[in-house]
VOGU-3710 file (C-alpha; in Angstrom, 3 decimals, decimal comma):
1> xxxxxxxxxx> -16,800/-72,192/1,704  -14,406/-73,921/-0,378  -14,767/-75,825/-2,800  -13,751/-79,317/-3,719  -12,871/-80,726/-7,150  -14,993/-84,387/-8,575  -11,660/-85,587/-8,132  -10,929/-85,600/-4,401  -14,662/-87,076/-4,297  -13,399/-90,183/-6,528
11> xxxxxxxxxx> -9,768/-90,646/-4,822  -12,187/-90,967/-1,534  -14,632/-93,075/-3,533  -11,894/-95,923/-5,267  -10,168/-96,048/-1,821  -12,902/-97,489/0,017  -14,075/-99,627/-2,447  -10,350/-101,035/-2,712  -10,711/-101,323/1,024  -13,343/-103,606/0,954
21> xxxxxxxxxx> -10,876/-105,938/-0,830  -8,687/-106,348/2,025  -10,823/-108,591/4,938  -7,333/-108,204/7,222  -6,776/-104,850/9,153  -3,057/-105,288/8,629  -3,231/-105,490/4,435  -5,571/-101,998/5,005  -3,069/-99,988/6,923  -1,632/-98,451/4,114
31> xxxxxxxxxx> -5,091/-97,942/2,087  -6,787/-96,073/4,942  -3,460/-93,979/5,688  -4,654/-92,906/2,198  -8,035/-92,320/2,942  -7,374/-90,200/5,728  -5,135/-87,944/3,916  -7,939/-87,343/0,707  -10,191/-87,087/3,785  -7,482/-84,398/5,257
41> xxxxxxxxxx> -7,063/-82,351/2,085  -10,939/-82,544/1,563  -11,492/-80,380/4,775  -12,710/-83,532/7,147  -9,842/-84,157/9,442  -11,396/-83,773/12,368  -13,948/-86,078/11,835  -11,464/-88,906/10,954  -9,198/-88,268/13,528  -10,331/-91,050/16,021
51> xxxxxxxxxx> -9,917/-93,342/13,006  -6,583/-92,482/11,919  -5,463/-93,083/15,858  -6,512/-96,576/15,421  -5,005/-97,216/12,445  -1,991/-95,879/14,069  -2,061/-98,246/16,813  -2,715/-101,390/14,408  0,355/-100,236/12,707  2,901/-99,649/15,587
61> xxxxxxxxxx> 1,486/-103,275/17,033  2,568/-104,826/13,661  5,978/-102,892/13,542  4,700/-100,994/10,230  7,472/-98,777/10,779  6,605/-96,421/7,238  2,648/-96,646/8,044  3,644/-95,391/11,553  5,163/-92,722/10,376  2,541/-91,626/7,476
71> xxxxxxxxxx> 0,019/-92,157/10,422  1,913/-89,600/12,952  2,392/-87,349/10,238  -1,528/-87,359/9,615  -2,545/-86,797/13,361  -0,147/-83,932/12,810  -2,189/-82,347/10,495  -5,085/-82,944/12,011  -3,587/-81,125/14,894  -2,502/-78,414/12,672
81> xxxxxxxxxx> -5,615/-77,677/10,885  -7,206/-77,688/14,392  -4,530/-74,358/15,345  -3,209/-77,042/18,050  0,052/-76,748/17,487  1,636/-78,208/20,730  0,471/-81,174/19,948  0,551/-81,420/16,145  4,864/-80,597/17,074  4,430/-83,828/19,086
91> xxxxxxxxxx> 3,198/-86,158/16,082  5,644/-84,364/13,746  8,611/-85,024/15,607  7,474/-88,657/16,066  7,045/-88,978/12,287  10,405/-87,116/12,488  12,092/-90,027/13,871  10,341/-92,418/12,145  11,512/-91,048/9,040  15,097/-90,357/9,487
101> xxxxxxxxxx> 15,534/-94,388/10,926  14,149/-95,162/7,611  16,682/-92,548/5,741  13,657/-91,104/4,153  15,348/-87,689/2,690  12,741/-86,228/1,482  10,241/-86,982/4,133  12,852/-85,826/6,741  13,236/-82,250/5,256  9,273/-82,140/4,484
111> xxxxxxxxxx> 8,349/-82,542/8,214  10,926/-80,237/9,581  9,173/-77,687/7,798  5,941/-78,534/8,754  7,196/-78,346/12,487  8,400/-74,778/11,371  5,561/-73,720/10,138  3,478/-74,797/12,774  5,552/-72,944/15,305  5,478/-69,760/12,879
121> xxxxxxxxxx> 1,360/-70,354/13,311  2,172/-70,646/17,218  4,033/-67,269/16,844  7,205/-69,132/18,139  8,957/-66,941/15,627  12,603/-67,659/17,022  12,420/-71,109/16,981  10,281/-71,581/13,657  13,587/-69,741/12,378  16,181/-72,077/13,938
131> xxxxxxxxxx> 13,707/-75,200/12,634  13,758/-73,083/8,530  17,112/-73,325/8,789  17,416/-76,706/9,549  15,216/-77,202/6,875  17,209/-75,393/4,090  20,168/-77,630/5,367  18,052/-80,574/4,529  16,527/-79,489/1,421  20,222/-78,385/0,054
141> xxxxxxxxxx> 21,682/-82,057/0,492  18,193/-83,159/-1,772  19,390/-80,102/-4,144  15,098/-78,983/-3,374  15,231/-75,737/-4,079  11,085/-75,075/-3,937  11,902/-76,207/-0,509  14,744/-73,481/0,110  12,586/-70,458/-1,518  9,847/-71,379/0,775
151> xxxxxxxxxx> 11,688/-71,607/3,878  13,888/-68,250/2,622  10,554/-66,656/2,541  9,043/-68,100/5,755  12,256/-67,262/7,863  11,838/-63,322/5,880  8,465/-63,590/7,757  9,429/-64,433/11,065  11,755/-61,310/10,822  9,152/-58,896/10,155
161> xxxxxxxxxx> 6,791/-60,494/13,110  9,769/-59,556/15,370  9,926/-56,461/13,953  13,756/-56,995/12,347  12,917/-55,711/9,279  16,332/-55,574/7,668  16,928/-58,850/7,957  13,508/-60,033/6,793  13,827/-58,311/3,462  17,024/-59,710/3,367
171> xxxxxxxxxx> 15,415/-63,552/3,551  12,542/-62,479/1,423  14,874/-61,256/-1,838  16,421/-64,590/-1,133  13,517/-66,291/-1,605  13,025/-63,867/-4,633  16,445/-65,126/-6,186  15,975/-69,210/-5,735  12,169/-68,786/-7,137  13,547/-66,663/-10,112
181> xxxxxxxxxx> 16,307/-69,651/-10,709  13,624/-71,775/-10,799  10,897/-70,104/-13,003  8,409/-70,092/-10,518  6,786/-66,637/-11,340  4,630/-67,278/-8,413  7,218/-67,797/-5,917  8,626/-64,453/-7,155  5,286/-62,505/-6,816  4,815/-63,858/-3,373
191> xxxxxxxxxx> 8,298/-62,733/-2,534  7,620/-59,048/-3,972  4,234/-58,570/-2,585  5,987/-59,488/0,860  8,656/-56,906/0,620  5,946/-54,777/-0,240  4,608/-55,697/3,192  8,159/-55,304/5,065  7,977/-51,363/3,674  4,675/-50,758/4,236
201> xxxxxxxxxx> 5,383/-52,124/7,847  7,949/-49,227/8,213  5,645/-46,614/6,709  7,387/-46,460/3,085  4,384/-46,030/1,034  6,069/-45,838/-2,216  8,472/-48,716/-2,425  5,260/-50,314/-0,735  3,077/-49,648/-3,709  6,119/-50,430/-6,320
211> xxxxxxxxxx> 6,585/-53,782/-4,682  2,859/-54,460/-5,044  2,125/-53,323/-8,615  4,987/-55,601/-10,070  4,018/-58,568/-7,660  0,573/-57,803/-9,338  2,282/-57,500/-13,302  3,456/-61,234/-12,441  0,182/-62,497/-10,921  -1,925/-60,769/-13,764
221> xxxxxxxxxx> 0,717/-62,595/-16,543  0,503/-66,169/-15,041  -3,406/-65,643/-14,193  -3,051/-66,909/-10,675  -6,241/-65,474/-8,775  -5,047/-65,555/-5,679  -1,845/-63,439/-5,894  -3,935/-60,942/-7,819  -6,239/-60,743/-4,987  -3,834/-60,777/-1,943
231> xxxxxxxxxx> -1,722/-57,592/-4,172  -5,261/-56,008/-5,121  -5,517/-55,743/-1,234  -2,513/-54,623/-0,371  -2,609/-51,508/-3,042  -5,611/-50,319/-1,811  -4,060/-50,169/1,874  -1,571/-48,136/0,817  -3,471/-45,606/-0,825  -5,533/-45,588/2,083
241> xxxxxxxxxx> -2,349/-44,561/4,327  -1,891/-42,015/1,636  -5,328/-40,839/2,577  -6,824/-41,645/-1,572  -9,684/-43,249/-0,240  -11,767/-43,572/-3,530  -8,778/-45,669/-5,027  -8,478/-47,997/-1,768  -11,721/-48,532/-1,901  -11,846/-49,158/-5,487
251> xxxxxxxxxx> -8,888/-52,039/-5,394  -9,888/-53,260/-1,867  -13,778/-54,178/-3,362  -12,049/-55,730/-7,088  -9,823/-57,884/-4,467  -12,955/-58,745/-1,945  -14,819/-59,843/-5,326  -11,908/-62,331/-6,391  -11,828/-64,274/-3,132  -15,771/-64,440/-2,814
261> xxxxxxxxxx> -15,026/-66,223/-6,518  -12,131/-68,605/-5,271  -14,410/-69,012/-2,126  -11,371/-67,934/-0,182  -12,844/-67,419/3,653  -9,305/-65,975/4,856  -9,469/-64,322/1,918  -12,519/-62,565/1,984  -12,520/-61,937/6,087  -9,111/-59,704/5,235
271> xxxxxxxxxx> -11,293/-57,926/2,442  -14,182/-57,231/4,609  -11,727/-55,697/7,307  -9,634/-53,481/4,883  -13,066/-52,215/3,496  -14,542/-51,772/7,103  -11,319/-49,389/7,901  -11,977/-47,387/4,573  -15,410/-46,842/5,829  -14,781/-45,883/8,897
281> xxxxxxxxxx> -11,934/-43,306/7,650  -14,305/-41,934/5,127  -16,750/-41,393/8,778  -19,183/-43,944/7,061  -19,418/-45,697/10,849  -22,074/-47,679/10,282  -21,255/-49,490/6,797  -17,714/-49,682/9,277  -19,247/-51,638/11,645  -20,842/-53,861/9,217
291> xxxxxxxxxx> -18,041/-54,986/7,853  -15,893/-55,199/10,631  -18,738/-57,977/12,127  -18,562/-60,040/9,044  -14,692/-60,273/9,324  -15,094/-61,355/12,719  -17,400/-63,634/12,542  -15,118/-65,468/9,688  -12,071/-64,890/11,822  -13,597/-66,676/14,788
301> xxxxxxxxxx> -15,029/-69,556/12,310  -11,379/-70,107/11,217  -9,910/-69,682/14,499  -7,866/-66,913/13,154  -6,561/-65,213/16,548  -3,947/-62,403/14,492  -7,365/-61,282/12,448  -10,027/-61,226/16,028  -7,132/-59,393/17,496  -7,233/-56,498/14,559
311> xxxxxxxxxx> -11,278/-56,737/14,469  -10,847/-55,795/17,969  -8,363/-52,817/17,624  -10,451/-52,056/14,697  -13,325/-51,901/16,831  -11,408/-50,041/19,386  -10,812/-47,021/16,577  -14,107/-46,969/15,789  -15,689/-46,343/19,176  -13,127/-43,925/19,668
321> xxxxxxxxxx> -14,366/-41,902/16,434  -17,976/-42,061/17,677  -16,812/-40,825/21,102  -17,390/-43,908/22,530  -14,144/-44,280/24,996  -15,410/-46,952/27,395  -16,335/-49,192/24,806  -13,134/-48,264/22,945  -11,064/-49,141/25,792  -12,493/-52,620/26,383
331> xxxxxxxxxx> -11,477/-53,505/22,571  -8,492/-52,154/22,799  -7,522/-53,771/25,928  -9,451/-56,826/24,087  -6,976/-56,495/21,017  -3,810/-55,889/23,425  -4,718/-59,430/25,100  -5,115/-61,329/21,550  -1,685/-59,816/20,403  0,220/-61,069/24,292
341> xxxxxxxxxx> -1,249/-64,903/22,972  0,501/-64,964/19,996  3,366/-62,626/20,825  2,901/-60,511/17,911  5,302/-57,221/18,986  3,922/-54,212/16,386  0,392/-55,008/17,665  1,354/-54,913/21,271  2,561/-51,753/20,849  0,063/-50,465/18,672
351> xxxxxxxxxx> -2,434/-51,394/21,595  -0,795/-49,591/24,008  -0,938/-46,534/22,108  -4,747/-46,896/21,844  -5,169/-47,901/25,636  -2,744/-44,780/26,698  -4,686/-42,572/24,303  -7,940/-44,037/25,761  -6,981/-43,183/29,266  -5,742/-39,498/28,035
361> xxxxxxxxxx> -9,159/-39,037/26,983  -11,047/-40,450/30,498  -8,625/-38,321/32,072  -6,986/-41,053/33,336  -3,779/-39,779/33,822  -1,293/-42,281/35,357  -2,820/-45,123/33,241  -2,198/-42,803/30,543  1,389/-42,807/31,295  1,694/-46,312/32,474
371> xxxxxxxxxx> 0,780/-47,690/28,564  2,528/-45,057/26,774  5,813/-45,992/28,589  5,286/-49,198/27,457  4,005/-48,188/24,368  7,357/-46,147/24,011  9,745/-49,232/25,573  8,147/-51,512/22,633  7,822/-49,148/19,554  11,963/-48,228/20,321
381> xxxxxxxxxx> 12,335/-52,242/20,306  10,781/-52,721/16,901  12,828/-49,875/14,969  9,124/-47,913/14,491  9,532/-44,421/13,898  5,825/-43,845/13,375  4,676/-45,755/16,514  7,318/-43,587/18,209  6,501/-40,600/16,885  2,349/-40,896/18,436
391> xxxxxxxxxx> 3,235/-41,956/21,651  5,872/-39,010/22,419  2,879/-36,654/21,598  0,575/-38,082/23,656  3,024/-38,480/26,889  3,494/-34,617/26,015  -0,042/-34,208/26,200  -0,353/-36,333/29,396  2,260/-34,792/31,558  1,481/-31,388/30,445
401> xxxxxxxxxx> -2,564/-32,123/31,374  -0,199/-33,046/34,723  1,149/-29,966/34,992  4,453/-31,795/34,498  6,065/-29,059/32,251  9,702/-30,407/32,434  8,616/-34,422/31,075  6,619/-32,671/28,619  9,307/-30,405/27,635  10,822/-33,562/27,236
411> xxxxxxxxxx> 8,696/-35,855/25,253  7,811/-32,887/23,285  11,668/-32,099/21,925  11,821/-36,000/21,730  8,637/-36,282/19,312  10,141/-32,913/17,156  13,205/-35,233/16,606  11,434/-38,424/15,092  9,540/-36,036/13,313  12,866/-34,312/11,682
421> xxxxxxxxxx> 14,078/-38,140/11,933  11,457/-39,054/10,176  11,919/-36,496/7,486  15,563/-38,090/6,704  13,948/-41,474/6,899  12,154/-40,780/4,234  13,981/-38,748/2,294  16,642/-41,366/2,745  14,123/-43,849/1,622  13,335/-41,714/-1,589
431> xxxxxxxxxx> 17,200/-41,947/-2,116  16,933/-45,922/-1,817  14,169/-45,803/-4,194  15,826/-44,546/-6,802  18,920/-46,656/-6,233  16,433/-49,987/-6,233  14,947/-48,121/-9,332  18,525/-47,864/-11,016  19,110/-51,250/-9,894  16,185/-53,284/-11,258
441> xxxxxxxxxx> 16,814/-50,906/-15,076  20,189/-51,765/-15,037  19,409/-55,291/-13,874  16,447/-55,114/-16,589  18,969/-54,134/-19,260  21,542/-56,784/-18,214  18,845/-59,264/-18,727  17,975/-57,513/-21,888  21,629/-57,946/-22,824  21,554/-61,481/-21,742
451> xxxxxxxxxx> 18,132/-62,229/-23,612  19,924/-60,820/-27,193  22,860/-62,618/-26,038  20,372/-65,995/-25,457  18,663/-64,891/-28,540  21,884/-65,215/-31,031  23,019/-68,283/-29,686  19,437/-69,769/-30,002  19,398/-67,968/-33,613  23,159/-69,567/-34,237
461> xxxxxxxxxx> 21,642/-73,059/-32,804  18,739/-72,673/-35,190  20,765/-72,108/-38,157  23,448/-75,232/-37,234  20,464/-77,240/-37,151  19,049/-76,300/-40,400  22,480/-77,529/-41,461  22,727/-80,186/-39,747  18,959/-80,993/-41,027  20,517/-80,136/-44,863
471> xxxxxxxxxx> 23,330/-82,674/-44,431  20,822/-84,878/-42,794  18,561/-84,809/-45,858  21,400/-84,795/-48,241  22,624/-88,391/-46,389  19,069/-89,397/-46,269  18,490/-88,829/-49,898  22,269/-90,471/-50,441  20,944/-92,929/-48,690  17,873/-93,536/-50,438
481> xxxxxxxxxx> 18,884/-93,461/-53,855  21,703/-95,801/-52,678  18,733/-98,483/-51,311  17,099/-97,762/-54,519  20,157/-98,333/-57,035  20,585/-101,363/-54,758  17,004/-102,591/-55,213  17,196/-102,451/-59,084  20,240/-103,866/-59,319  18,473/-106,740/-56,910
491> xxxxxxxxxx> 15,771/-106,701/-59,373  18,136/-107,123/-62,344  20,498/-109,739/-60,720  16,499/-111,722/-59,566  15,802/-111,454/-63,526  18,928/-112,926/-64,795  18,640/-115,213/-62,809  14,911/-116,080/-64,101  16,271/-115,591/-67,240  19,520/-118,197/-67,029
501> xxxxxxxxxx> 17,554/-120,373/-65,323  15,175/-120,872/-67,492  18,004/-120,919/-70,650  19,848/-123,468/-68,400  16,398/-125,060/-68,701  16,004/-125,197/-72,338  19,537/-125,982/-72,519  19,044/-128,694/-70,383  15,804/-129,904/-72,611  17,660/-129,447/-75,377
511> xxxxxxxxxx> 20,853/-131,809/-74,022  18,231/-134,086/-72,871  16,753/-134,244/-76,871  19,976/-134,653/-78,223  20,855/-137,236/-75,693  17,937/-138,864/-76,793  19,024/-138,295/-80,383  22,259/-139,578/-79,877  20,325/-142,851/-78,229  18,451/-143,404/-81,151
521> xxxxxxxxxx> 21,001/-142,865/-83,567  23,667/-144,977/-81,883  20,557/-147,524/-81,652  20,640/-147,619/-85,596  24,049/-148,219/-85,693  23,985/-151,217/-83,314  21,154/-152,425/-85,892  23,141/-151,658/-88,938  26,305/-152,613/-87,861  24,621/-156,309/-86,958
531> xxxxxxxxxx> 22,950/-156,113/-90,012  26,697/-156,249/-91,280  28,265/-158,659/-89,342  24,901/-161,011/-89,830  25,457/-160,293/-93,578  29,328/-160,924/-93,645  28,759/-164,059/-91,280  26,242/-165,540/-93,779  28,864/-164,581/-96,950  32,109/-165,880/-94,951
541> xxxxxxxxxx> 29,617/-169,053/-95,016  29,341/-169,141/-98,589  32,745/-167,562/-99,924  35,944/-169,409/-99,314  38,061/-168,360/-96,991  41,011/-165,870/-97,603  43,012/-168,473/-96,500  42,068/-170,976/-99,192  42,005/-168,528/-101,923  45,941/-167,754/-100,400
551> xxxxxxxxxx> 46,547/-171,534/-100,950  45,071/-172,107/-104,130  46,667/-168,994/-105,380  50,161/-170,771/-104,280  49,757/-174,091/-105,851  48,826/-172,025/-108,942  52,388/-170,313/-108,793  54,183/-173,438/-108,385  52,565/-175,396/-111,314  53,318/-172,546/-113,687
//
């Protein structure tokens, strides 16, 4: 089961008691859209399904254009998560509409690729491509280039479904490049590990495992459990095709153990199958069968119809090994069915290999032919050497059980040339190893170059900014003792001022004194001076005038 975080409990929690808030269904629209998206992401859609379609109908009567959109794009996902994908295309390409009359960019590009990716789920692999690409179109105008890598590797997927395996490496190092522009080391694990798949599709073990073990150096260094888990897987597989069962097994149980720890169902019913097959090739049938019942059972829970479909081929093998052909043949045929409903090619054919070989054995002869030629028609289609390869022998086998020497003469020669073609295959494949091998060292030593390169500028940047951070201090202590020559010199001008005012004051004091002084002594004058003219008034009084004397001094003269 998975588990959910104290968080998504309180998002649910603080939306409805904001809800309560809001007595009008109109003001809540946009609250419960909210609601039913924590309730989506917590693992209850279904549940709140019939409530989200009524919330969608209050908000298309009110002409809440957005909330009519964010409410078809829910019901989409509730689809979705329901693996009913007709109908969850329906809601998306309402919200579709919705979103591109409201010129919402980001939206727009968002649900395209949610329409792909639903039709990837549907197995719709042509047009989930044609709907990628009109997503990369969109995400390039918003410059998204998460969106891009994602689609890049998506699209790489598709190609490998329909057995084009060229081009879906192709896509998938895309995806590589735009995740490695970015940084996201996840993005770029995911991108190995599913190159790694693409080879060990077309039976190249060893750039298989070398895709895995440095998608697992990137998941290891970034601690992402996951990754770790889904590469853990996919090494042991490989060694099991290299028949090293003790290391599959080893890696296949250290992956099962991480997903029972993220509580990763999908997870974990992959793990149980992988193991189940390493059981059953080391003839441990009945630790097999266990296994391959607890996968199914999970596979079934999830409505996973790509992992009932390899239970049941799995199953299929394993009767077979016990000598159990009836049974083996129902599963197979079982498996064959599963594959037709979601138009996955490589099982198909890998179905019709078992049913043909099923018939061989029941001595079934014309039914025996009747699946290998389609067996053969198919395995040509996808570019499978290997598939190929087992159902020429058996039609050899068949028509010479016949007594149809000339066809068997026939598929015979034809299965000695995919095995010599095979031969070149991989020798040619040994030859692209070690070119991808000189690549990635010489890429390696480029970026080496470029990281010494990176380093010296970063080194020259360092030492310009202790410079820079020199001057800096040199201003700042410029600066500084400037402010503080300027603050004593503020000081000194503030104490001469003290100091003149308070000499203007004495001064000032001391004007006022002698003013007084001055007052006073003038005041003495004014009292002496009448003293004098009192003094000279009262002796002009008594004295005879100058006048008389003048006179009398004359009449003197003249009598002489």
């Amino acid at each position: 089961m998975f588990v959910h975080s104290q968080s998504e409990l309180k998002t649910i929690d603080s939306l409805k008691k904001e809800l309560k808030k809001f007595p009008s269904e109109v003001s809540t629209v946009k609250l419960q859209n909210e609601l039913y998206e924590a309730y989506i992401d917590f693992g209850k859609g279904d549940s709140i399904l019939p409530y989200l379609k009524k919330t969608y109908f209050i908000a298309k009567k009110n002409d809440l254009a957005l909330e009519v959109s964010n409410a078809e794009l829910l019901i989409a996902s509730c689809f979705d998560n329901q693996s009913r994908y007709d109908s969850a295309i329906v809601y998306y390409e309402k919200a579709l509409a919705g979103y591109r009359s409201l010129k919402l960019d980001d939206k727009v590009a968002s649900v395209i690729r949610s329409i792909a990716t639903a039709l990837l789920y549907a197995a719709n692999y042509e047009k989930s491509i044609e709907a990628y690409t009109q997503a990369i179109e969109q995400y390039q105008l918003n410059k998204n280039d998460k969106g891009i890598a994602a689609c890049y590797g998506n699209i790489g997927y598709c190609y490998k479904q329909l057995g084009k395996y060229y081009l879906a490496i192709e896509f998938q190092k895309k995806s590589y490049e735009v995740e490695k522009k970015i940084g996201n080391k996840s993005g770029m694990a995911s991108s190995l590990n599913a190159i790694g798949n693409i080879f060990f599709s077309q039976s190249d073990y060893p750039s298989a495992l070398e895709y895995y073990f440095n998608s697992l150096k990137i998941q290891e260094s970034i601690g992402y459990k996951i990754g770790m888990a889904n590469a853990l897987s996919n090494i042991g597989m490989v060694y099991k095709r290299q028949d090293n069962i003790k290391e599959a097994l080893d890696y296949s149980l250290k992956s099962l153990a991480l997903e029972v720890e993220l509580g990763n169902e999908e997870g974990i019913g992959t793990s149980y199958a992988n193991i189940g097959n390493l059981y059953m090739a080391n003839n441990d049938y009945a630790s097999a069968y266990s296994y391959f019942s607890k996968a199914l059972q999970l596979y079934l829970k999830l409505n996973d119809r790509d992992g009932v479909a390899t239970i049941y081929s799995n199953y299929g093998k394993l009767f077979e090994n016990e000598h159990k052909i009836d049974s083996s043949l129902v599963y197979n045929q079982k498996a064959l069915a599963s594959y037709k409903q979601i138009e996955k090619l490589e099982g198909q054919a890998i179905a019709y290999l078992a049913i043909a070989n099923n018939y061989n054995q029941l001595n079934k002869l014309e039914e025996a032919v009747n699946y290998g030629v389609k067996g053969i028609r198919l395995s040509k289609e996808l570019g499978s050497l290997d598939l190929q390869l087992g159902v020429e022998e058996l039609l050899g086998s068949v028509y010479e059980k016949k007594g149809e020497h000339k066809n068997a003469l026939i598929h015979f020669k034809n299965y000695l040339v995919l095995k010599d073609s095979i031969f070149n295959v991989e020798k040619n494949n040994e030859l692209t190893r070690y070119q991808l091998k000189y690549e990635f060292e010489k890429k390696a030593d480029a970026d080496s170059i470029k990281n010494l390169q990176a380093q010296n500028i970063r080194d020259t940047q360092i030492q310009l900014q202790k410079a820079q951070l020199s001057q800096e201090k040199t201003k700042g202590y410029m600066l500084y003792g400037g402010l503080l020559l300027l603050v004593l010199f503020g000081i000194y001008m503030i104490n001469r001022f003290n100091a003149s005012q308070k000499q203007k004051a004495i001064i000032e004091q001391q004007n006022e004194l002698v003013k007084k002084q001055k007052e006073l002594v003038e005041l003495k004058n004014k009292e002496v001076m009448d003293s004098i003219n009192y003094a000279k008034r009262i002796q002009q009084s008594i004295l005879p005038t100058n006048k008389y004397i003048d006179n009398s001094l004359n009449r003197l003269r003249k009598k002489e």
